[in-house]
C-alpha positions as CSV (number, residue, x, y, z in Angstrom):
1,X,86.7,33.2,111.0
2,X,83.5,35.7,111.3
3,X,85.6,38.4,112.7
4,X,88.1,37.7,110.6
5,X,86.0,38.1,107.3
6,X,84.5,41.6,108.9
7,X,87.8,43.0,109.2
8,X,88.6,42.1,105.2
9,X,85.2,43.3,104.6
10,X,85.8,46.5,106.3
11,X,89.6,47.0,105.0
12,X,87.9,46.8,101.1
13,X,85.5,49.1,102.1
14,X,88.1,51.8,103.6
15,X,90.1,51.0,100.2
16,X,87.0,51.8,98.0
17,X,86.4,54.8,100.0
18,X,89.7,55.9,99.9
19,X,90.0,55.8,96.2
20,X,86.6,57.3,95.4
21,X,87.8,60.2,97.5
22,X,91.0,60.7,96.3
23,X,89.5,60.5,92.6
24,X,87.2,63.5,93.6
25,X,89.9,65.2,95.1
26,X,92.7,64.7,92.5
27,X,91.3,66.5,89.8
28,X,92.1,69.9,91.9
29,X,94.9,69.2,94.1
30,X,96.7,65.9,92.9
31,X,99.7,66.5,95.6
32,X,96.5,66.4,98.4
33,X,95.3,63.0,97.1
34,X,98.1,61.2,96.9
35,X,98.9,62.3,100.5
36,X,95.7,61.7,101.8
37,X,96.2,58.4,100.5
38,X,98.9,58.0,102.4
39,X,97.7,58.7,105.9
40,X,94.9,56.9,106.2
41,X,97.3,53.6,104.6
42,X,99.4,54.6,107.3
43,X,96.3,54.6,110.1
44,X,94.6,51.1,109.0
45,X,97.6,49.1,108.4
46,X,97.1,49.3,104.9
47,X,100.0,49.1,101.9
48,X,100.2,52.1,99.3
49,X,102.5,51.2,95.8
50,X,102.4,53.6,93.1
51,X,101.2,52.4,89.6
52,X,103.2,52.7,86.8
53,X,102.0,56.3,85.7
54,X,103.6,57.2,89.6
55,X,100.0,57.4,91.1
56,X,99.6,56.0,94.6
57,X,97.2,52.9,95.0
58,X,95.9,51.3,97.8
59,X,96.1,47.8,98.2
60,X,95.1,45.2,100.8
61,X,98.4,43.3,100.9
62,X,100.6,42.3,103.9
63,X,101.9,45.3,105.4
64,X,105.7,45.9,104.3
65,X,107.2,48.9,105.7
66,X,110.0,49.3,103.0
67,X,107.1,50.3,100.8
68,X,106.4,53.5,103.2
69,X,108.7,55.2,103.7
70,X,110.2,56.0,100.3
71,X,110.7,59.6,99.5
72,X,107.5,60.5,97.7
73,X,105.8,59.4,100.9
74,X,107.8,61.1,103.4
75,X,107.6,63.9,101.5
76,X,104.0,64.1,101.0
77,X,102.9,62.9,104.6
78,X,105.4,65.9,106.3
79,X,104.1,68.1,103.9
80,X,100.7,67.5,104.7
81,X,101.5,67.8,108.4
82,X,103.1,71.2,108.7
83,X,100.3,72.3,106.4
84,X,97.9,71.1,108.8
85,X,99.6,72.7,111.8
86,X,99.8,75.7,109.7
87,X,96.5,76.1,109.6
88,X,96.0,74.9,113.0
89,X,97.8,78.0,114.0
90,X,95.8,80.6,111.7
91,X,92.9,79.4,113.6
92,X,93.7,80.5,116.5
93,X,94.1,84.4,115.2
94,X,90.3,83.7,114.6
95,X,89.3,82.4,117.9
96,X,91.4,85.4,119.6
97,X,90.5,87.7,117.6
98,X,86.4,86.2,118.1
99,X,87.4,85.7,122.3
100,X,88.7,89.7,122.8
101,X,85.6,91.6,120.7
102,X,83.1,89.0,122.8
103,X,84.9,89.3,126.4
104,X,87.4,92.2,126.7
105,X,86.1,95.7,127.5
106,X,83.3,94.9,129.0
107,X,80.6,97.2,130.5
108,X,81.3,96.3,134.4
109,X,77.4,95.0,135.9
110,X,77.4,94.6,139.6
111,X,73.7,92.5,141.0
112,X,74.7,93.2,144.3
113,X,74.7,95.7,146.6
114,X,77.7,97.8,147.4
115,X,78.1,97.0,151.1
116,X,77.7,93.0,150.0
117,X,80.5,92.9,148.0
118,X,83.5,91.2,149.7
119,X,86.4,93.3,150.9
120,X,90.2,92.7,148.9
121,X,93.2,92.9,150.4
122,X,95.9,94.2,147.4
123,X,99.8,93.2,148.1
124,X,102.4,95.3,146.1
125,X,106.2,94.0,146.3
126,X,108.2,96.7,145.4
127,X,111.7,96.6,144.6
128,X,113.5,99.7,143.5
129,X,112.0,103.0,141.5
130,X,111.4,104.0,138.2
131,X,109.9,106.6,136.3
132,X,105.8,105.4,136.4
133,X,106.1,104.3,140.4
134,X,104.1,107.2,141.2
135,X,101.5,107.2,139.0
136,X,101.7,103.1,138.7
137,X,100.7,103.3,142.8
138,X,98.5,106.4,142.6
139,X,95.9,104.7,140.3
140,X,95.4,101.9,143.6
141,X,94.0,105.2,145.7
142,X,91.1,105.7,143.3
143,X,89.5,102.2,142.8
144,X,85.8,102.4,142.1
145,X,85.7,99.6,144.9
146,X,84.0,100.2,148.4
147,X,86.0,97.9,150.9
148,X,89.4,96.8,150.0
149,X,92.9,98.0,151.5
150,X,96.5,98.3,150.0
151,X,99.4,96.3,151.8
152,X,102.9,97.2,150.3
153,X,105.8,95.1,150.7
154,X,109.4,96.2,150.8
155,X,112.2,93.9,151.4
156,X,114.5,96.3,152.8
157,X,114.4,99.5,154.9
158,X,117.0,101.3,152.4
159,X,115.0,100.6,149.2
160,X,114.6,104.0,147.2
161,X,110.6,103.1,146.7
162,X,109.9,103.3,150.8
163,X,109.6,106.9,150.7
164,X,107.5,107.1,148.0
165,X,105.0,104.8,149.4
166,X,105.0,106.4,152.7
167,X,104.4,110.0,151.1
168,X,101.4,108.2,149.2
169,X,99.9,106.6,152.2
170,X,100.2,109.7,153.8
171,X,98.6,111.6,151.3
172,X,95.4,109.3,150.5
173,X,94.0,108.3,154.0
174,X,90.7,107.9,152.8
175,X,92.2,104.3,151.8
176,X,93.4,102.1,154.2
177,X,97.2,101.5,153.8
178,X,100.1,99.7,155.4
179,X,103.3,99.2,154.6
180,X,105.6,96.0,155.7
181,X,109.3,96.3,155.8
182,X,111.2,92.9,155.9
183,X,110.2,89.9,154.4
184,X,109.9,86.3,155.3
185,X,111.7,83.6,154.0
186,X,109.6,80.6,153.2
187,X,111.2,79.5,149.7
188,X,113.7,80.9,147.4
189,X,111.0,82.9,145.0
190,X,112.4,86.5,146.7
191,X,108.7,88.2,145.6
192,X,107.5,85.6,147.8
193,X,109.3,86.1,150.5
194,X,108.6,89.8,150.0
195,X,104.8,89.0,150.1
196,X,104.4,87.1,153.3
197,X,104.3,89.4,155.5
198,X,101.3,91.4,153.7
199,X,99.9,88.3,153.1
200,X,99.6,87.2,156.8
201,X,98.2,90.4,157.9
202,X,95.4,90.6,155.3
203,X,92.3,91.1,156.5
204,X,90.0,90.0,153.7
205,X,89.3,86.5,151.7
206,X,90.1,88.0,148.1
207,X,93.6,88.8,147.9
208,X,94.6,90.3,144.7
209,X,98.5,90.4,144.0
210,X,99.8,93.0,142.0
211,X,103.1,93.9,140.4
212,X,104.0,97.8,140.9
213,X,104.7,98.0,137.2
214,X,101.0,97.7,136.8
215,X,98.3,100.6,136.7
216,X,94.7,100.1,138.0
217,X,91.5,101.4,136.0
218,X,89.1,102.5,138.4
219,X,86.3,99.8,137.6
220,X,89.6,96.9,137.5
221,X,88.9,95.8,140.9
222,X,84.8,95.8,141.0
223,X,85.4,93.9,137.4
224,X,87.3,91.1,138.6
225,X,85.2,90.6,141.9
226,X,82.7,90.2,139.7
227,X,84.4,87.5,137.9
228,X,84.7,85.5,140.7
229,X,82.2,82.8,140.9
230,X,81.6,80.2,143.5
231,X,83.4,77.8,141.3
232,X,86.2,80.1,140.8
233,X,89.4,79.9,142.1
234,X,92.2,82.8,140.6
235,X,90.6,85.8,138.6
236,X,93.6,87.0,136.3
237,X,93.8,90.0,133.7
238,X,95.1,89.6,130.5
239,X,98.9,91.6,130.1
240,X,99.2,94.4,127.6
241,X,101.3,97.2,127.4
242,X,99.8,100.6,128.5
243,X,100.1,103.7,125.8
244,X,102.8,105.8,126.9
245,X,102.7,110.0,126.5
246,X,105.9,111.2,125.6
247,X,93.5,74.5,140.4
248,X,91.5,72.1,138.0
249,X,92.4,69.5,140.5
250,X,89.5,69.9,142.8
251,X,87.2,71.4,140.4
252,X,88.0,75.5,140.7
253,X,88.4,77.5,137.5
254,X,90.4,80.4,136.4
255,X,88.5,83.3,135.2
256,X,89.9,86.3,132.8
257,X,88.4,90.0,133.9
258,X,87.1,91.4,130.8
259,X,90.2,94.5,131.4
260,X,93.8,93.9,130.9
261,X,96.3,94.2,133.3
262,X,98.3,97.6,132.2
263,X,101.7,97.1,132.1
264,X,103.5,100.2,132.7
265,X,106.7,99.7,133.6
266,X,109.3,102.9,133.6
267,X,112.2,101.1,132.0
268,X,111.2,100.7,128.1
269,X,114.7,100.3,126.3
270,X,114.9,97.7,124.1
271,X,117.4,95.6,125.4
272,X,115.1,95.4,128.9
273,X,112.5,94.3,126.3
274,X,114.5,91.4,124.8
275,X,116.0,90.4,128.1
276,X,112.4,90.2,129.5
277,X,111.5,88.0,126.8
278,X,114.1,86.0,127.5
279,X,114.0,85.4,131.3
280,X,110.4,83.9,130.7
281,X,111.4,82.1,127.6
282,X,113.9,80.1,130.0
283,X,111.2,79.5,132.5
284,X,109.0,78.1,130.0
285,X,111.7,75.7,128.7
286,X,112.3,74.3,131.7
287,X,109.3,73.9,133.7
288,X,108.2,72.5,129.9
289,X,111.0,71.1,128.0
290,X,108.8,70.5,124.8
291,X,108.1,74.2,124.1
292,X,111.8,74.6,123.2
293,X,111.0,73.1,119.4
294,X,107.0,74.3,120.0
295,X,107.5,77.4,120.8
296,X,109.7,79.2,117.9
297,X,107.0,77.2,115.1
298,X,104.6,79.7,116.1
299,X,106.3,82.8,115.0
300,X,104.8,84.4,111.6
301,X,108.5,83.8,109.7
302,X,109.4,80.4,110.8
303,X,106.2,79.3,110.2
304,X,105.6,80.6,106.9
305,X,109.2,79.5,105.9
306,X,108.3,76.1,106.9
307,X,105.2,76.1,105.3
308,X,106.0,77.6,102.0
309,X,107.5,74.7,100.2
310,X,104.8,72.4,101.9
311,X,102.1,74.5,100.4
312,X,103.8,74.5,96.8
313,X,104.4,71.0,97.2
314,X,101.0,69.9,97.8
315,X,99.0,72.8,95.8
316,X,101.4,73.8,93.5
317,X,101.4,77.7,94.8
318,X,103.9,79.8,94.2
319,X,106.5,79.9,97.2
320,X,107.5,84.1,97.2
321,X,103.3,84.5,96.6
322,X,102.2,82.6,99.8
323,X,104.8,83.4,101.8
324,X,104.4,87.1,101.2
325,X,100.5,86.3,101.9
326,X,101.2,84.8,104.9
327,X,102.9,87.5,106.7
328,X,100.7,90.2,105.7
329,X,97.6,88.7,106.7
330,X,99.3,87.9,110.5
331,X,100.4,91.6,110.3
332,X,96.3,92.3,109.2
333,X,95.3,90.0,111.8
334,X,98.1,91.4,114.5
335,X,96.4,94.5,114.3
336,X,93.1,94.1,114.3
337,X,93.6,91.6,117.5
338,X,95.9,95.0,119.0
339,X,92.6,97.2,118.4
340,X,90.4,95.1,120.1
341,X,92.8,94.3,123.4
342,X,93.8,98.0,123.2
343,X,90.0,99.4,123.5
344,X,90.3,101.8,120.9
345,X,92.1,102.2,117.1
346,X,95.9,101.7,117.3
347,X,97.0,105.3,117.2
348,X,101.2,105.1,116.8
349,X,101.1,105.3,113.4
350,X,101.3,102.7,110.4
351,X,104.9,102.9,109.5
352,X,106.1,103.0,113.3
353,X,103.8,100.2,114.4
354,X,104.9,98.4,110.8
355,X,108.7,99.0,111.7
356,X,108.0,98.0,115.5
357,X,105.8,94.4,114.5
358,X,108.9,93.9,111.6
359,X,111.3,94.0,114.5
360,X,110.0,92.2,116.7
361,X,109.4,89.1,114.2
362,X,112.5,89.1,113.0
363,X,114.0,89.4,116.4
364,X,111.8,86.2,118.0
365,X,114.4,83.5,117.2
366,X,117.5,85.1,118.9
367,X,115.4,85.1,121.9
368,X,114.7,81.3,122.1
369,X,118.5,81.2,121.0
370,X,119.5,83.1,123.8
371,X,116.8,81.3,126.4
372,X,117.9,77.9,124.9
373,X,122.0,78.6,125.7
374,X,122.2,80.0,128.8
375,X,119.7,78.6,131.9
376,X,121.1,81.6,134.0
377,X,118.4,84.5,135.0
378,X,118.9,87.5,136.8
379,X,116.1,89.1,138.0
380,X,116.3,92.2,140.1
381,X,119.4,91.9,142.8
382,X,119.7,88.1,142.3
383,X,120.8,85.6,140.1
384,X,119.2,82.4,139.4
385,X,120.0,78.9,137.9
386,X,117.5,77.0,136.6
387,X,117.2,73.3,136.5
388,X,114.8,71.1,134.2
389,X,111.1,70.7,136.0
390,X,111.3,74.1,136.7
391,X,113.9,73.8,139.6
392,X,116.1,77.0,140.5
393,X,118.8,77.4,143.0
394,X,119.7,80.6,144.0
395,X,123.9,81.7,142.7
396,X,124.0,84.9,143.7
397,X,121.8,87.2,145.5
């Protein structure tokens, strides 16, 4: 009988504080109060009936879920919710944008002397040739690193990038180079298999795996060795596109060096874009099934559009006004979280980087379209199937 009188106590005193909050709050955004009602009805088992002037009440009566969900309630409570993970979402502009002017670009320190460091043995599976190999793989030869060496991979003898690395080992000897023709199958992942030979015959503990698509600032290396703490199990670089001219388990962490990974692949159309986006799109929906409705709710025009009538709904705003808003504040945002990622001002121009961020928004959804139809991915010389968990079976290679 005690407890039971606590818990009436305590449901009158929730109902009291509910209404004196909702008075406070209804005299500025009725919409808000009358949903703000409802959730926390919802969360204590409470009923919610509407007076006869159609305002929301709470009362401590049985609970009878025919009263809930009528449409004023669903209405208000989903509004509520995209608003609220609307402006989850902002949020995290902020904290990016608070993360890459605190962590990225840092000056490198090294506390150590150079002949402590610890040596790092680089792997590069190459496949193929484009127009950056050279310059991609010349970058490797001038690492403001004292002890590491550079193990290429190539899967087979006739691949057009062997004499390209060969002429490059050959003409940087001051860096200790081999080169591994042949892989090893141990899985069906055929960069794997391309690795394992480089990987067996590394020499040092750090091993730093690196896609030849990539170029290498010289103070890359020392930065991420640096990053590497006792605690610290993977160092990885954040991706970003380079400017073109013309294991909780056991209690390790994974560390960010403070200077992105340079993308600088030779093959820019915009189809190899898309299809890009698309391969890892289907990865992600099915090593992660969930991310196939998450996923497309975080782009700027689905978003807003879903927001938009929530937000005039609840606050009464005007639907072409905050939608409008809402695009050109990600597009302020974009760019100022480009600048700080980039190093420097964005220097393409404002109409062609306006045209190019318009594109690629508008563009997001027929990639999860396209990722979401077809589970099929071809990467390279093979073609892949992939099952849910993340499974694939090789179809053709």
């Amino acid at each position: 009988m005690e407890t039971e009188a606590k818990c009436i106590l305590l449901k009158r005193s929730i109902c009291t504080a509910v209404q004196d909050l909702s008075r406070d709050v209804e005299q500025y955004i009725p919409k808000f109060s009358f949903a703000l009602e409802c959730c926390f009805c919802i969360a204590y088992g409470l009923r919610a009936r509407l007076d006869p002037k159609g305002k929301c009440r709470v009362g401590l009566m049985d609970f009878d879920p025919s009263n809930y969900f009528q449409f004023q309630y669903v209405s208000a409570l989903f509004s509520l919710l995209i608003f609220i993970f609307w402006f989850g979402y902002w949020s995290l502009h902020l904290i990016a944008i608070i993360y890459g002017s605190r962590k990225l670009h840092r000056k490198v320190k090294c506390n150590v002397e150079a002949d402590s460091l610890p040596g790092v043995s680089i792997i590069k599976p190459l496949v193929g040739v484009d127009s950056n190999l050279i310059s991609n793989l010349t970058t490797f030869f001038f690492l403001n690193y004292p002890k590491y060496e550079i193990l290429f991979c190539v899967h087979d003898a006739s691949d057009s990038s062997l004499p390209i690395v060969q002429s490059l080992v050959e003409k940087y000897p001051h860096v200790p180079a081999k080169v591994f023709i042949g892989g090893t199958t141990v899985g069906l992942n055929p960069k794997i298999n391309n690795m394992m030979p480089g990987y067996v015959a590394a020499q040092y503990q750090l091993i730093l795996i690196s896609d030849s698509g990539l170029r290498m600032k010289k103070e890359a290396l020392l930065d991420m060795v640096m990053a590497m703490r006792e605690d610290t199990a993977v160092v990885t670089q954040l991706p970003f596109t380079y400017d073109r001219k013309g294991f909780a388990a056991i209690g390790w962490k994974c560390a960010i060096s403070s200077l992105p990974a340079l993308q600088n692949s030779g093959i820019c159309s915009v189809t190899h874009f898309h299809d890009r986006l698309t391969r890892w799109a289907r990865l992600r929906f099915a090593m992660l099934p969930y991310t196939v409705v998450l996923e497309p709710l975080q782009e700027c025009i689905l978003l807003g559009a879903l927001t938009m009538p929530a937000a005039s709904y609840i606050f009464g705003w005007n639907c072409a006004i905050f939608f409008l808003a809402h695009v050109f504040c990600w597009l302020f945002l974009d760019c100022v979280l480009l600048s700080i990622v980039q190093g420097y001002c964005v220097t393409c121009g404002q109409m062609r980087l306006l045209f190019a961020w318009l594109y690629r928004e508008l563009s997001a959804s027929s990639v999860f379209v396209r990722a979401a139809w077809n589970q099929t991915i071809h990467w390279r010389t093979a073609t892949f199937r992939l099952r849910w968990g993340g499974v694939a079976e090789l179809v053709q290679s």
